[in-house]
TIVO-2410 file (N, C-alpha, C; in nm, 3 decimals):
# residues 196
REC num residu      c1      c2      c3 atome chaine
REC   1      X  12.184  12.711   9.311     N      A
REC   1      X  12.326  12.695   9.336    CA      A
REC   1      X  12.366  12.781   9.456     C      A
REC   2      X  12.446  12.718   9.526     N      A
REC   2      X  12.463  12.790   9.667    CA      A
REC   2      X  12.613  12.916   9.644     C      A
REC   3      X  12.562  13.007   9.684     N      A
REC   3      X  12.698  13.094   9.673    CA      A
REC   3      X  12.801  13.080   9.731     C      A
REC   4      X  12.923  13.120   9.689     N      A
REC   4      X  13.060  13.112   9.764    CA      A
REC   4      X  13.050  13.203   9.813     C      A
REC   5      X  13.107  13.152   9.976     N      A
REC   5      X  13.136  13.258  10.045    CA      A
REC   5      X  13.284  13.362  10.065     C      A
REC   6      X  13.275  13.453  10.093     N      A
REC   6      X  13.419  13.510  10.076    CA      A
REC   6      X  13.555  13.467  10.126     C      A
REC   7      X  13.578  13.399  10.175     N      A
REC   7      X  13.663  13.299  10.211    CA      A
REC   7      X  13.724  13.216  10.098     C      A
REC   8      X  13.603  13.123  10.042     N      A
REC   8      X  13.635  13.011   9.956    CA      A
REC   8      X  13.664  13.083   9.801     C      A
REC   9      X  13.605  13.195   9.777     N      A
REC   9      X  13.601  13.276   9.670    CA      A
REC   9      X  13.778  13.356   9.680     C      A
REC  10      X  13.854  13.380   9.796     N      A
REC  10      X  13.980  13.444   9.781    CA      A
REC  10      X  14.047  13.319   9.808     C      A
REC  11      X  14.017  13.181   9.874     N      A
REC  11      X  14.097  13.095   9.833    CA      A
REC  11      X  14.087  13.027   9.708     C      A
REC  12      X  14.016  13.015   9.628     N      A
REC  12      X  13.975  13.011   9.496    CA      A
REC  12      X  14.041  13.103   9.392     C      A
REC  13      X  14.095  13.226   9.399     N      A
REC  13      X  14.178  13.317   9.373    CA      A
REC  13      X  14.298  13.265   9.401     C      A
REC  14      X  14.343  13.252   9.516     N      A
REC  14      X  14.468  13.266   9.511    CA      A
REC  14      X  14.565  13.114   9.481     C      A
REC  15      X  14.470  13.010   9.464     N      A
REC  15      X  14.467  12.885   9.406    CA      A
REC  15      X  14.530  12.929   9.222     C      A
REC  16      X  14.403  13.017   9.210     N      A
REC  16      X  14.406  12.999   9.031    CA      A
REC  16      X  14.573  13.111   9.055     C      A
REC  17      X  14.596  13.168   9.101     N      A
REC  17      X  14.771  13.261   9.102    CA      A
REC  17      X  14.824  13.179   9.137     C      A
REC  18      X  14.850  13.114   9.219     N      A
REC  18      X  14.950  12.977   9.214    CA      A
REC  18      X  14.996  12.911   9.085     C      A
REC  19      X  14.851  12.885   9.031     N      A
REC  19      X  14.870  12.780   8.920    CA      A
REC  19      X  14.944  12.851   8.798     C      A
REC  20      X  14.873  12.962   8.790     N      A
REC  20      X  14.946  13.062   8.646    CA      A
REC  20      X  15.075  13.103   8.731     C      A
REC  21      X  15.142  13.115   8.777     N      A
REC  21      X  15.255  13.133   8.863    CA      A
REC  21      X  15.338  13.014   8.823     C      A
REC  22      X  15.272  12.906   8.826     N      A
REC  22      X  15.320  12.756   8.864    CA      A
REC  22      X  15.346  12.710   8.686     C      A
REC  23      X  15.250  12.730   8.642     N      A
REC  23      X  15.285  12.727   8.458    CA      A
REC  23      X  15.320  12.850   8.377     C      A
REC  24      X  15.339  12.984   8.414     N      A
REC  24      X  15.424  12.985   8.268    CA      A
REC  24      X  15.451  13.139   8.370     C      A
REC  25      X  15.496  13.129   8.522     N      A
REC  25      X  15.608  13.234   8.575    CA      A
REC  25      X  15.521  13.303   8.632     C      A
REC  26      X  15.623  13.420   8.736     N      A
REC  26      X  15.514  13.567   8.723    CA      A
REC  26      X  15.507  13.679   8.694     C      A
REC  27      X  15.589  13.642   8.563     N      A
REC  27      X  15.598  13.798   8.508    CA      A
REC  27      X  15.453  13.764   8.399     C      A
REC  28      X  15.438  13.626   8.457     N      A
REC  28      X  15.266  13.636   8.322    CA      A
REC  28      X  15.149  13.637   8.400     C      A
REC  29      X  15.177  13.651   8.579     N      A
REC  29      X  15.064  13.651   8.637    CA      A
REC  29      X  15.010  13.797   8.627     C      A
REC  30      X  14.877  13.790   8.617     N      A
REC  30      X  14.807  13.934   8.531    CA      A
REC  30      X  14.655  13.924   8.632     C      A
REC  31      X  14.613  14.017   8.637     N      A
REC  31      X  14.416  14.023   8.749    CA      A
REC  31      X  14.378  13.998   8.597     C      A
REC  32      X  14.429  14.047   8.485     N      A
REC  32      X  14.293  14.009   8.369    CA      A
REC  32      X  14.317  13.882   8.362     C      A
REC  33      X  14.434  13.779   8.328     N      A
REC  33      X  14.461  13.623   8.343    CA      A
REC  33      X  14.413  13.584   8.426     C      A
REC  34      X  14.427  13.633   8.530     N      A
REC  34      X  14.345  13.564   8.661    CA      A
REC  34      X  14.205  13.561   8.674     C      A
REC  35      X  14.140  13.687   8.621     N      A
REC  35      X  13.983  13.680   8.645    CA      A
REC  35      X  13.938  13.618   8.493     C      A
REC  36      X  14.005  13.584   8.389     N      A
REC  36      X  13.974  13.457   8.312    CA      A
REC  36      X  13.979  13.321   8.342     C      A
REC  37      X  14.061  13.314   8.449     N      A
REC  37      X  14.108  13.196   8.465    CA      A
REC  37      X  13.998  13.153   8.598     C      A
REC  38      X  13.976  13.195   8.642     N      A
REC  38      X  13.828  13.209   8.796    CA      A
REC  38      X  13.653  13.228   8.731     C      A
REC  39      X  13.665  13.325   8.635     N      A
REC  39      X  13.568  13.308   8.547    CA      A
REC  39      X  13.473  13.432   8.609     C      A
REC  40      X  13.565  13.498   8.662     N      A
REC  40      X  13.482  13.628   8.677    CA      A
REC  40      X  13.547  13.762   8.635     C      A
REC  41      X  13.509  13.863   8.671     N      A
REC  41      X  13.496  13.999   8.614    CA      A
REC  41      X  13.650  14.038   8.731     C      A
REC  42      X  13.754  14.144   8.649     N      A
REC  42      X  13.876  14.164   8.701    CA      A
REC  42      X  13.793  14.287   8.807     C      A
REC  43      X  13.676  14.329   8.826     N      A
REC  43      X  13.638  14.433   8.963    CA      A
REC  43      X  13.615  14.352   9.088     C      A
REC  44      X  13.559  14.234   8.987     N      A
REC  44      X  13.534  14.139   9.128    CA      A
REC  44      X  13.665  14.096   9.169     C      A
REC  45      X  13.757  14.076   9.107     N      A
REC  45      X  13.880  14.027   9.163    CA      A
REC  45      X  13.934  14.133   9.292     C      A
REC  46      X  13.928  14.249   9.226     N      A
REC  46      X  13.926  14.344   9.332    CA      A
REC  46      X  13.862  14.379   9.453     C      A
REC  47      X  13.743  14.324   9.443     N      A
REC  47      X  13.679  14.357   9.573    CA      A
REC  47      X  13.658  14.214   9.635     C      A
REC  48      X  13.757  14.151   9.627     N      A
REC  48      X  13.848  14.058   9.728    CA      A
REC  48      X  13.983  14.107   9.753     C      A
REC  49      X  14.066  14.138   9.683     N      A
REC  49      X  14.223  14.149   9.697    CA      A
REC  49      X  14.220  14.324   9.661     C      A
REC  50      X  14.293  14.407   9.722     N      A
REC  50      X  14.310  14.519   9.663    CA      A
REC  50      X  14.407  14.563   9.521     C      A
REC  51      X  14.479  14.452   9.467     N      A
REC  51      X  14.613  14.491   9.422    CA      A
REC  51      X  14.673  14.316   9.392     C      A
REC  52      X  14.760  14.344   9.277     N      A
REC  52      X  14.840  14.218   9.269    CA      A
REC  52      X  14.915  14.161   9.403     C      A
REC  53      X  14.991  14.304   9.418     N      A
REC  53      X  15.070  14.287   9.591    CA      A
REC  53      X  14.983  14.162   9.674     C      A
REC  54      X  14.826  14.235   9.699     N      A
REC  54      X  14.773  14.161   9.801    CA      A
REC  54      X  14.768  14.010   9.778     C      A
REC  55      X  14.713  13.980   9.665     N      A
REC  55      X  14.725  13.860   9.592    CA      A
REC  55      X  14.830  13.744   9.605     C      A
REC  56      X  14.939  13.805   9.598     N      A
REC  56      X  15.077  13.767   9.638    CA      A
REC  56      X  15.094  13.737   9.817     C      A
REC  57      X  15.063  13.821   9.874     N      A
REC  57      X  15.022  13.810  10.028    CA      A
REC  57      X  14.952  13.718  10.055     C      A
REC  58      X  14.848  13.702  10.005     N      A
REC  58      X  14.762  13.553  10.017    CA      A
REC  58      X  14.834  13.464  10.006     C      A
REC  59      X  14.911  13.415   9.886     N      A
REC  59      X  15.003  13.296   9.854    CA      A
REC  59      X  15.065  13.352   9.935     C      A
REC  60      X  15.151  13.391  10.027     N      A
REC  60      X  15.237  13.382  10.093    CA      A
REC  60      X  15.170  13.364  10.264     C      A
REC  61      X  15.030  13.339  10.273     N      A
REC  61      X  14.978  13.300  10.350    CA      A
REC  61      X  14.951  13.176  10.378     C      A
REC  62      X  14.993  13.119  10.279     N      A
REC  62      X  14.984  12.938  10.264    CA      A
REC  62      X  15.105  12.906  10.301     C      A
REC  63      X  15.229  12.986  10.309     N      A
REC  63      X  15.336  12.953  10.381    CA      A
REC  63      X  15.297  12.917  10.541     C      A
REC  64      X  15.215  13.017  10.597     N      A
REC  64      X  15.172  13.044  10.728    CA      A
REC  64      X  15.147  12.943  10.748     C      A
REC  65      X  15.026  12.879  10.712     N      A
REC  65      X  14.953  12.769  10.680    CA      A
REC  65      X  15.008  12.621  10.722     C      A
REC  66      X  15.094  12.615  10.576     N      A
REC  66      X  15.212  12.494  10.598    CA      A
REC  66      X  15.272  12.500  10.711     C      A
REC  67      X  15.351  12.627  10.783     N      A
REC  67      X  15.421  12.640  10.910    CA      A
REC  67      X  15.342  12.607  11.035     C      A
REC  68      X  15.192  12.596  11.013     N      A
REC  68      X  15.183  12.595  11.116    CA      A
REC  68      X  15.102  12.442  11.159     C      A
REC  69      X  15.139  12.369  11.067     N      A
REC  69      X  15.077  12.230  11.034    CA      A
REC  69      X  15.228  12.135  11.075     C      A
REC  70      X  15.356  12.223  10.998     N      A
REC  70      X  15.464  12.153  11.042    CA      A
REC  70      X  15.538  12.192  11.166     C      A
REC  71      X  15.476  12.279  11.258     N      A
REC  71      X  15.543  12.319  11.369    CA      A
REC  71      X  15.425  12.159  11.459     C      A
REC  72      X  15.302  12.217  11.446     N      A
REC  72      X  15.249  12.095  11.511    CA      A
REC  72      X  15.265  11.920  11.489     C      A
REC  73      X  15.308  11.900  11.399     N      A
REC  73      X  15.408  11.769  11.357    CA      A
REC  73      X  15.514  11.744  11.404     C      A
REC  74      X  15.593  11.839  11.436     N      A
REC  74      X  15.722  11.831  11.476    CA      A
REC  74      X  15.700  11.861  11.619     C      A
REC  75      X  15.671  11.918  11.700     N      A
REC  75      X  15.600  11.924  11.860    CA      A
REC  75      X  15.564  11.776  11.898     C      A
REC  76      X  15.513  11.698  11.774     N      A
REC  76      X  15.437  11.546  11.827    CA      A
REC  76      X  15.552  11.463  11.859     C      A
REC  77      X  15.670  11.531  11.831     N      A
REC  77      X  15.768  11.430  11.821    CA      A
REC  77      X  15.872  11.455  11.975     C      A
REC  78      X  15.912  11.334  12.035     N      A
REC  78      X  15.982  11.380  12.127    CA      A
REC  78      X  16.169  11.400  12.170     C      A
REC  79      X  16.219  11.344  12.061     N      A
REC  79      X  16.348  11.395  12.091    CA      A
REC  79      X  16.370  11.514  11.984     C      A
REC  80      X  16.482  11.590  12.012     N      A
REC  80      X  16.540  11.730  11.873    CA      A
REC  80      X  16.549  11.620  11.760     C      A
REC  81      X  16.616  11.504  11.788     N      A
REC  81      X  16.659  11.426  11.668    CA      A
REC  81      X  16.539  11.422  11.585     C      A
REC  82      X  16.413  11.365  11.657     N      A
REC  82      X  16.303  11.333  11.540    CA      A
REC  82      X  16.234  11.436  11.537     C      A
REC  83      X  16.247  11.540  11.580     N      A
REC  83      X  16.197  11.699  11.539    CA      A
REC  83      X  16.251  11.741  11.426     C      A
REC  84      X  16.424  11.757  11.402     N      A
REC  84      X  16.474  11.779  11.303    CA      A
REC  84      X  16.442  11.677  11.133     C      A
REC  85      X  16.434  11.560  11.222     N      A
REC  85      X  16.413  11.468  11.106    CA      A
REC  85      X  16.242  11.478  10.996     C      A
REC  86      X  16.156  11.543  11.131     N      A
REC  86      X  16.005  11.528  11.113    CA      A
REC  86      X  16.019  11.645  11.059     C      A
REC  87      X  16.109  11.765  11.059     N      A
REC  87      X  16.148  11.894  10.972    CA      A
REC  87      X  16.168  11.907  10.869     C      A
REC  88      X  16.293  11.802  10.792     N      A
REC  88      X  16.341  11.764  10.699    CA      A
REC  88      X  16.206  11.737  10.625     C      A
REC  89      X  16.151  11.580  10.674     N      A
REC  89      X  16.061  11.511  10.570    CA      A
REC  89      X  15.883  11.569  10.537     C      A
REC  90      X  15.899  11.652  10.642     N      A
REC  90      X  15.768  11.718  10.595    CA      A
REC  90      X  15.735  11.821  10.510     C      A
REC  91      X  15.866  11.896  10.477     N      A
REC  91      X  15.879  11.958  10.371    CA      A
REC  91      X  15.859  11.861  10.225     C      A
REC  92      X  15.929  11.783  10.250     N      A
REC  92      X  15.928  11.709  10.098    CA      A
REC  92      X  15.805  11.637  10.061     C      A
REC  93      X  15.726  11.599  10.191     N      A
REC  93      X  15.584  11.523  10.164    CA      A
REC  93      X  15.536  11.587  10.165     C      A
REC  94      X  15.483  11.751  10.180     N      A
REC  94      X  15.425  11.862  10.133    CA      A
REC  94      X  15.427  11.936  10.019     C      A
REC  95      X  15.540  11.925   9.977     N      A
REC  95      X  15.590  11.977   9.789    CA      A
REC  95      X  15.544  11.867   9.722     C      A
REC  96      X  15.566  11.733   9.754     N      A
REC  96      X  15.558  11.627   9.661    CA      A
REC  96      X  15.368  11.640   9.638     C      A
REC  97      X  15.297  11.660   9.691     N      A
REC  97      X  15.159  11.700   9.726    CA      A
REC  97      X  15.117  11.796   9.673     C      A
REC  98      X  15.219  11.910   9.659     N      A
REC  98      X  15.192  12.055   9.616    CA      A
REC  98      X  15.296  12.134   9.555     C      A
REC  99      X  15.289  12.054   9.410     N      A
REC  99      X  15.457  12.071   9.331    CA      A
REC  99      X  15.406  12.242   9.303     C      A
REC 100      X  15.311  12.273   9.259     N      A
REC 100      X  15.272  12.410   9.233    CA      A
REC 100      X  15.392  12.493   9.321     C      A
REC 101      X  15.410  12.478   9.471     N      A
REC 101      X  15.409  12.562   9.565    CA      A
REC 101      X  15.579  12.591   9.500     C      A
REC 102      X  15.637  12.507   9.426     N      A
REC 102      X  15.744  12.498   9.412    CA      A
REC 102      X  15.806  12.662   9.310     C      A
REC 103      X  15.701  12.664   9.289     N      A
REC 103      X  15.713  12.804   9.177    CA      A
REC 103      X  15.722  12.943   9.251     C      A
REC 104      X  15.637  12.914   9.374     N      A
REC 104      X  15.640  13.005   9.451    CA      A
REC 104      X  15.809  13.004   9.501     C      A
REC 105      X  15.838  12.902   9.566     N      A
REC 105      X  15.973  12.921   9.640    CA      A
REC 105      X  16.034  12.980   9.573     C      A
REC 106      X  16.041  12.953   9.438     N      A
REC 106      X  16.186  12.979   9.362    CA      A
REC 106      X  16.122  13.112   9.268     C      A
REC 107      X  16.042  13.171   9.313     N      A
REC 107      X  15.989  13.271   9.250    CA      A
REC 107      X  16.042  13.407   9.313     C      A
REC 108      X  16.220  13.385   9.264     N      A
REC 108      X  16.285  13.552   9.322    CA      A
REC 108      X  16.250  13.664   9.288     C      A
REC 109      X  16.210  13.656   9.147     N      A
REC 109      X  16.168  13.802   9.086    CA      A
REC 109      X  16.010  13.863   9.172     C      A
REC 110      X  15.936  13.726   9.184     N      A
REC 110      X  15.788  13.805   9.300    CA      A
REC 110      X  15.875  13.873   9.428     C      A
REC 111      X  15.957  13.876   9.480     N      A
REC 111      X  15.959  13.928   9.602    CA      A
REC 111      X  16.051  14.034   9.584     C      A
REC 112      X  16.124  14.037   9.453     N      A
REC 112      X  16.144  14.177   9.464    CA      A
REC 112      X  16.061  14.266   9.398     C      A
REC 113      X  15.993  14.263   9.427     N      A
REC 113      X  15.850  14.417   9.350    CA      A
REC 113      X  15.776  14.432   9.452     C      A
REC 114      X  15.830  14.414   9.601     N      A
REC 114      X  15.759  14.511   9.661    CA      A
REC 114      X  15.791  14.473   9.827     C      A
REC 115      X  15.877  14.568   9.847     N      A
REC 115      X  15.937  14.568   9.999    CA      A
REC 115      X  15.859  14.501  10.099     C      A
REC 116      X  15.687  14.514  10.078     N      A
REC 116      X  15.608  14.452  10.137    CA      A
REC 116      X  15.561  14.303  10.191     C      A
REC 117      X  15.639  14.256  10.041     N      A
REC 117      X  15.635  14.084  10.017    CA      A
REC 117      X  15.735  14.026  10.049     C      A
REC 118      X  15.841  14.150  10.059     N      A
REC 118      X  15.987  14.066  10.068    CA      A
REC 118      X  16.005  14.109  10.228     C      A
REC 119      X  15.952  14.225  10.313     N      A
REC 119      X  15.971  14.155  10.444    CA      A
REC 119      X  15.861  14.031  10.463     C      A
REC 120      X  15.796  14.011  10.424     N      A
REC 120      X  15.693  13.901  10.494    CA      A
REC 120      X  15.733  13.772  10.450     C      A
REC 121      X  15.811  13.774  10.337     N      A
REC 121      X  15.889  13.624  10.292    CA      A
REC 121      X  16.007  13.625  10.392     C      A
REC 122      X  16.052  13.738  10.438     N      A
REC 122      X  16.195  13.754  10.538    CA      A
REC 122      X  16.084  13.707  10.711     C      A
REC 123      X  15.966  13.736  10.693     N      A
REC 123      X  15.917  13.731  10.821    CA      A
REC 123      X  15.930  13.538  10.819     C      A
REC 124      X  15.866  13.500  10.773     N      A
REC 124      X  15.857  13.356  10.719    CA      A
REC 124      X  15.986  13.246  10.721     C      A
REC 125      X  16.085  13.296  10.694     N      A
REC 125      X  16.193  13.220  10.676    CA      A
REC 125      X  16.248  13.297  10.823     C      A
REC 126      X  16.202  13.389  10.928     N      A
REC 126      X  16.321  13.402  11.028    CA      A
REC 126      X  16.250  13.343  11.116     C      A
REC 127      X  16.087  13.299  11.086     N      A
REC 127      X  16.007  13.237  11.199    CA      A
REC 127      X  16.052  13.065  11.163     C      A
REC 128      X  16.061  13.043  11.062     N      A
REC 128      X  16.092  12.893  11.050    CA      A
REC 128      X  16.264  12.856  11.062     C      A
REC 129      X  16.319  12.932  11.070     N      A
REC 129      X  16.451  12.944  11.097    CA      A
REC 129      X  16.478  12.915  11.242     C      A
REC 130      X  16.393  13.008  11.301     N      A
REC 130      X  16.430  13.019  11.431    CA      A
REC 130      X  16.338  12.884  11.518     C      A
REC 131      X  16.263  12.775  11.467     N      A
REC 131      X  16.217  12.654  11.503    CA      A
REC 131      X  16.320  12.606  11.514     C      A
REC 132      X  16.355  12.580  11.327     N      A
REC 132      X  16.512  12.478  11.389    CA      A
REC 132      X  16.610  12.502  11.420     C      A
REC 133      X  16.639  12.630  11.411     N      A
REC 133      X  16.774  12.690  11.534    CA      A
REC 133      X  16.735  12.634  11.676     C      A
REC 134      X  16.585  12.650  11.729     N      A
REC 134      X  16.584  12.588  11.867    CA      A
REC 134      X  16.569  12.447  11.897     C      A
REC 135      X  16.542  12.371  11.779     N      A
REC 135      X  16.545  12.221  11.749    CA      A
REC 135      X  16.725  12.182  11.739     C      A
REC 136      X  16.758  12.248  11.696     N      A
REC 136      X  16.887  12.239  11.679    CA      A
REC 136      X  16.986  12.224  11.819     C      A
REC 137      X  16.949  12.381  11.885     N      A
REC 137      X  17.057  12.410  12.000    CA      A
REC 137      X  17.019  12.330  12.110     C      A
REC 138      X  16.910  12.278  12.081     N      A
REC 138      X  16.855  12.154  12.200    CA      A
REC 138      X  16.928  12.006  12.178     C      A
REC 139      X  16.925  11.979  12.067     N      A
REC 139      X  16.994  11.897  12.012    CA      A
REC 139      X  17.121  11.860  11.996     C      A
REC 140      X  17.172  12.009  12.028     N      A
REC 140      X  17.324  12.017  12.020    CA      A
REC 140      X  17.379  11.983  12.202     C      A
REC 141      X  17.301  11.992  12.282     N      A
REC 141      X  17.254  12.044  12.432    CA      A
REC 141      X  17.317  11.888  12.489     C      A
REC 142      X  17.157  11.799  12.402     N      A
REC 142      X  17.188  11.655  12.463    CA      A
REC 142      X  17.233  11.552  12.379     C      A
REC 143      X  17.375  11.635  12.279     N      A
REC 143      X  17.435  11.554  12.239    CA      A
REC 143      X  17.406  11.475  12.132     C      A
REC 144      X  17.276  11.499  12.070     N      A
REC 144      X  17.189  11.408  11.975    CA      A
REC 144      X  17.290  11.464  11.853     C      A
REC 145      X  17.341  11.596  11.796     N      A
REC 145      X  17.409  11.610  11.679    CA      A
REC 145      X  17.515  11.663  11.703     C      A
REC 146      X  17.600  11.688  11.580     N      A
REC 146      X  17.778  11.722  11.653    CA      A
REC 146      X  17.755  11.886  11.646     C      A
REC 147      X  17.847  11.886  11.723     N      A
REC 147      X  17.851  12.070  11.819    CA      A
REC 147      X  17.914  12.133  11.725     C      A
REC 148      X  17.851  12.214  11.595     N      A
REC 148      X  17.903  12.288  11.516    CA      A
REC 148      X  17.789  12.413  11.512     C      A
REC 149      X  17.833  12.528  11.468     N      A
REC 149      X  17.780  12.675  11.495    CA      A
REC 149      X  17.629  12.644  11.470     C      A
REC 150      X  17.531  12.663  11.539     N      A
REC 150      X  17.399  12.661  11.471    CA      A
REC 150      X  17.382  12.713  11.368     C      A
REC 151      X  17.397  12.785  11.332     N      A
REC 151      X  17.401  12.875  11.180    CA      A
REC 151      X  17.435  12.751  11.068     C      A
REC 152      X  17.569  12.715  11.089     N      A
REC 152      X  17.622  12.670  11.000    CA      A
REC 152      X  17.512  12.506  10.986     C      A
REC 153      X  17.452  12.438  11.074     N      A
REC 153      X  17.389  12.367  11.044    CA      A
REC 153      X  17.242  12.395  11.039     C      A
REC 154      X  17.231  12.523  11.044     N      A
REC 154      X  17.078  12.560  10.948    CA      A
REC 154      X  17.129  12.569  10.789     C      A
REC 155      X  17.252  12.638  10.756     N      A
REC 155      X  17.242  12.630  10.648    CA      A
REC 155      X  17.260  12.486  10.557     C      A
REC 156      X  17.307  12.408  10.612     N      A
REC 156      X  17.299  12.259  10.541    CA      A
REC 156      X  17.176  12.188  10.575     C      A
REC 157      X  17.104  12.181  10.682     N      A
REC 157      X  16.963  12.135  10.696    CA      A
REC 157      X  16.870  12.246  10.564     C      A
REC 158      X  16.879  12.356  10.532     N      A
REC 158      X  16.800  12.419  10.477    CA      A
REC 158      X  16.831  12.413  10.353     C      A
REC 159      X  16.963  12.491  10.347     N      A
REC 159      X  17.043  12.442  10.188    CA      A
REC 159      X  16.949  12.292  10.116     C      A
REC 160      X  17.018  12.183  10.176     N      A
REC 160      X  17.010  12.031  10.110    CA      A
REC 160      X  16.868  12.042  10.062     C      A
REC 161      X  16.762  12.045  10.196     N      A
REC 161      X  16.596  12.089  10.174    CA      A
REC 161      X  16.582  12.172  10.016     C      A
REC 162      X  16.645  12.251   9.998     N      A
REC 162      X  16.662  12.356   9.855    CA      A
REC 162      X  16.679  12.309   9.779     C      A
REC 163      X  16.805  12.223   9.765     N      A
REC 163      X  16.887  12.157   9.660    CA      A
REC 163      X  16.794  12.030   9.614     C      A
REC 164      X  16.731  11.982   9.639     N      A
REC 164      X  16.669  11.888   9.653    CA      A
REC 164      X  16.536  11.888   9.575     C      A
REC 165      X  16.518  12.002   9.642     N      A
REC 165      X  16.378  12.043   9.550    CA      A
REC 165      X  16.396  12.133   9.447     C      A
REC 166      X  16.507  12.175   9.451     N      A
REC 166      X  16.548  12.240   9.270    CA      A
REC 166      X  16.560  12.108   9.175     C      A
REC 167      X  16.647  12.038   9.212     N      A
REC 167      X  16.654  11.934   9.137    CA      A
REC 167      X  16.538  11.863   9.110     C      A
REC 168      X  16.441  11.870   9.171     N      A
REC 168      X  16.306  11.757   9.192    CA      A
REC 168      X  16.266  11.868   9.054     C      A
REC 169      X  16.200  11.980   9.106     N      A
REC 169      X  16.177  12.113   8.992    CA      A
REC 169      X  16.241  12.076   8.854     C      A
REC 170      X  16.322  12.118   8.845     N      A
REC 170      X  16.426  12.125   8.725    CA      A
REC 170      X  16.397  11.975   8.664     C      A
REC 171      X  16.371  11.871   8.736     N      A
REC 171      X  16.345  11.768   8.645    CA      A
REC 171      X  16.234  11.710   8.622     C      A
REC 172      X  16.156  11.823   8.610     N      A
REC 172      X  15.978  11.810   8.564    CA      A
REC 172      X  15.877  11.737   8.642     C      A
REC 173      X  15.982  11.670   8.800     N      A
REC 173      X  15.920  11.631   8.895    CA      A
REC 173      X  15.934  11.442   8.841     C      A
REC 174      X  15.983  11.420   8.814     N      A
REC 174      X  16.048  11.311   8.784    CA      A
REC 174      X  16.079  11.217   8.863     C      A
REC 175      X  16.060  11.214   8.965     N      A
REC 175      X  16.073  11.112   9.079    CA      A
REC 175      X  16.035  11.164   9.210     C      A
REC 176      X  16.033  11.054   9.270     N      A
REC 176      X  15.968  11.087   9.445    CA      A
REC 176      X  16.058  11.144   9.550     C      A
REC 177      X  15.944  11.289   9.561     N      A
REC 177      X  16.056  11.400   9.658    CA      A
REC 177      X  16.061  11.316   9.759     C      A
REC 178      X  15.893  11.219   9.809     N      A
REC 178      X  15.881  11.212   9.948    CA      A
REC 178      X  15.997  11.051   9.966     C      A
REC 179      X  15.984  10.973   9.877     N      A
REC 179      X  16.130  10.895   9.906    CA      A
REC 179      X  16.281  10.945   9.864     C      A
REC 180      X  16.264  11.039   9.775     N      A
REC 180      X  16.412  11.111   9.826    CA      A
REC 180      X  16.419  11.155   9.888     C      A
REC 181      X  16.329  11.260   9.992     N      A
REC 181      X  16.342  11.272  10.142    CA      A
REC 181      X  16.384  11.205  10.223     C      A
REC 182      X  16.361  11.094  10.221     N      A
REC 182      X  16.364  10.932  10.299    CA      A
REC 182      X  16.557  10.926  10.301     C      A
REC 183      X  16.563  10.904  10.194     N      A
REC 183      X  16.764  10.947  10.176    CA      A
REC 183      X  16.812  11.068  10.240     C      A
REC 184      X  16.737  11.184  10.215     N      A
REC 184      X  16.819  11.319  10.210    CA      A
REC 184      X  16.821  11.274  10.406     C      A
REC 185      X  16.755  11.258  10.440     N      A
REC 185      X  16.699  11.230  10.616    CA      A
REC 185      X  16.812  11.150  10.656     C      A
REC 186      X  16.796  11.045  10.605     N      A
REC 186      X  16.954  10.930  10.616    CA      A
REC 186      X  17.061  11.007  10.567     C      A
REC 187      X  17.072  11.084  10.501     N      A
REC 187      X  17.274  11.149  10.474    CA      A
REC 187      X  17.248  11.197  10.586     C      A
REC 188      X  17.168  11.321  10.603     N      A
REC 188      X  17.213  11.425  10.686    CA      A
REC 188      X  17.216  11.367  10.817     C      A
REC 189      X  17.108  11.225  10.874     N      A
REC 189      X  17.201  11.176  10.975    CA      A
REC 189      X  17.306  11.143  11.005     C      A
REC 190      X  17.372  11.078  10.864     N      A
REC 190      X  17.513  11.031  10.886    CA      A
REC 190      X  17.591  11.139  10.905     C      A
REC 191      X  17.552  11.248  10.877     N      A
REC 191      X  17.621  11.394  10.853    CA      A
REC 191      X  17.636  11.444  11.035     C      A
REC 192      X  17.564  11.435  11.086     N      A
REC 192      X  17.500  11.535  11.173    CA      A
REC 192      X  17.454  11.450  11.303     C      A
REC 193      X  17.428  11.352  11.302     N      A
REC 193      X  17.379  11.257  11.445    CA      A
REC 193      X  17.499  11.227  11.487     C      A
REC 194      X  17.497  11.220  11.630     N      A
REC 194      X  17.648  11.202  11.722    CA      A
REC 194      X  17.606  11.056  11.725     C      A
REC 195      X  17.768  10.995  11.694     N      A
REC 195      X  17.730  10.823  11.778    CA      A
REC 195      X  17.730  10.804  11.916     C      A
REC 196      X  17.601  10.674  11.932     N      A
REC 196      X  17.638  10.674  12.124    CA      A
REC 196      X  17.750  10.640  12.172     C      A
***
């Protein structure tokens, strides 16, 4: 049998913390749950990750990850309009794919236990913020959406994105994020696209 290498062995880790994260919270994510749940010894868990903290850092490295899969998606596209739009829907065809991740988002209590996690979730949301703030003010530039404070239309592009997937969450995943995306994409045009 061929060994894992250290790579596939801490993404293999931080897979199985997702999942116990993802079913029953994280005030139950535990290194002894976890190195039951991986099927090894809680030292070995350690001499991959130093600490729960780090552990948590990993999953919050799959944010990176995603960001940097949906920055190159949205680059393919050539007006702000279908940047913003390719913004919107790639979030939702990425959760709908990876409902797990959903535990993470809404997982307020992980980021407050440790100043460490909560700037790097603050690093995360001011780097993806500041995409569609510049998707935005470009947009606002050539007229593609109506001229209201950038701020104020990050928070309804981001908000709705939220709302959307709480509700998807909250209802045991019960229907299709990636065609309610398909809608949420159509309001917020009607919302937000200037007519010619």
């Amino acid at each position: 049998m061929a060994r894992i290498s250290t790579e596939e062995r801490q993404r293999i880790i931080v897979d199985e913390a997702i999942r116990i994260i993802h079913e029953s919270g994280y005030q139950s994510f535990s290194i002894r749950e976890l190195s039951k749940r991986v099927g090894i010894s809680e030292p070995a868990i350690y001499r991959h990750f130093l600490n729960k903290e780090d552990i948590v850092l990993g999953i919050l490295g799959r944010f990176n990850e995603f960001d940097q899969h949906l920055f190159n998606n949205i680059n393919e596209k050539e007006t702000p309009k279908e940047r913003i739009q390719s913004f919107v829907k790639f979030h939702f065809d990425f959760l709908e794919n990876h409902p797990e991740m959903t535990s993470i988002i809404f997982a307020e209590d992980m980021f407050n236990q440790s100043k460490i996690i909560k700037e790097k979730m603050m690093q995360i949301i001011i780097k993806r913020k500041g995409v569609i703030k510049g998707i935005v003010e470009e947009a606002k530039q050539k007229k593609q959406i109506v001229d209201i404070e950038s701020s104020e239309l990050l928070t309804v592009i981001l908000g709705y994105i939220r709302l959307v997937v709480l509700e998807w969450r909250l209802s045991n995943f019960t229907f299709s994020l990636s065609e309610r995306g398909k809608k949420t994409v159509d309001t917020l045009e009607k919302l937000l696209i200037m007519k010619p």
